[in-house]
N, C-alpha and C positions, 0 to 999 in steps of 0.2 A: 774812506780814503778818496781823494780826490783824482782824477787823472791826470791832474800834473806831477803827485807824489808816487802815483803808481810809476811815470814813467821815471822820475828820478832814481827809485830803488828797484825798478826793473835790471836782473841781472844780464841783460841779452838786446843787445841792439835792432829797434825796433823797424824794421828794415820793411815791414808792411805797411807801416805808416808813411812813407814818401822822405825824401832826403830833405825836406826842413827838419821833420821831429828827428830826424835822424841825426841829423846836424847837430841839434841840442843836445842829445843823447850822448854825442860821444865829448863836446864840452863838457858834461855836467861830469865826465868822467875822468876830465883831464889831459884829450886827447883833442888837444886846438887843431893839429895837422889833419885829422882824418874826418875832425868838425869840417875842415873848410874845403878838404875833397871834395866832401858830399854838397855841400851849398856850389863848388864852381864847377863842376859838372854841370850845373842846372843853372849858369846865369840865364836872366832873363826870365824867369819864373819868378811874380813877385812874393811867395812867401819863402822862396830859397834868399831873393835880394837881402829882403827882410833880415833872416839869420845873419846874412854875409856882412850884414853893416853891422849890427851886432857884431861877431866875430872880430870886426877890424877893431873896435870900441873894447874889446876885452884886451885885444892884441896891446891897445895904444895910438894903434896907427890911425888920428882922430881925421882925418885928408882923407883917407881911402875909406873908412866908414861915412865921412859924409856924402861920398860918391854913390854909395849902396844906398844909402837912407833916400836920394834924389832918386836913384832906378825903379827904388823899392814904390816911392811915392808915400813915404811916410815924413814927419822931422826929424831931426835928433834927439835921441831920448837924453830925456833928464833923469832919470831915474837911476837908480841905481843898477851895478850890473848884476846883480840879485833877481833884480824886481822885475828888469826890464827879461832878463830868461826866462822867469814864472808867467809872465804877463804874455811874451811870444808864443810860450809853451801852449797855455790855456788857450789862446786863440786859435794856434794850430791842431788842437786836439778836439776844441769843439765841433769844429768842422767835420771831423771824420764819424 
């Protein structure tokens, strides 16, 4: 099992991992509003940005994610919002 499938079926919000993975955690859970507590507590930390333009791209709101994506210093994903959660996920979890 990989550690982005462990954090998807992890039952308990992974809150020693830093408020990006955390951020995802509560997405992948269905919980947008407490996804995006945790990434704007932490503006200006680019792997919180990162989420937060994510976040806005899940939302719709395609203007305020491309604001985060320019903070974050990344482009606009193309990917799916699937691909691009597993793909943030795996990034921020290799790191730890």
């Amino acid at each position: 099992m990989t550690a982005v499938d462990t954090l998807r079926q992890s039952l308990s919000a992974p809150a020693d991992q830093g408020p990006a993975i955390e951020a995802l955690w509560w997405l992948h859970k269905g919980d947008w509003n407490k996804a995006h507590e945790c990434v704007q507590a932490h503006e200006g930390v680019p792997d919180c940005d990162s989420v937060h333009a994510h976040l806005h791209r899940v939302e719709g709101d395609l203007g305020n994610a491309g604001y985060w994506y320019r903070r974050a210093g990344r482009p606009v994903s193309k990917a799916s919002l699937d691909e691009e959660w597993a793909a943030l996920a795996a990034e921020l979890l290799a790191r730890r």
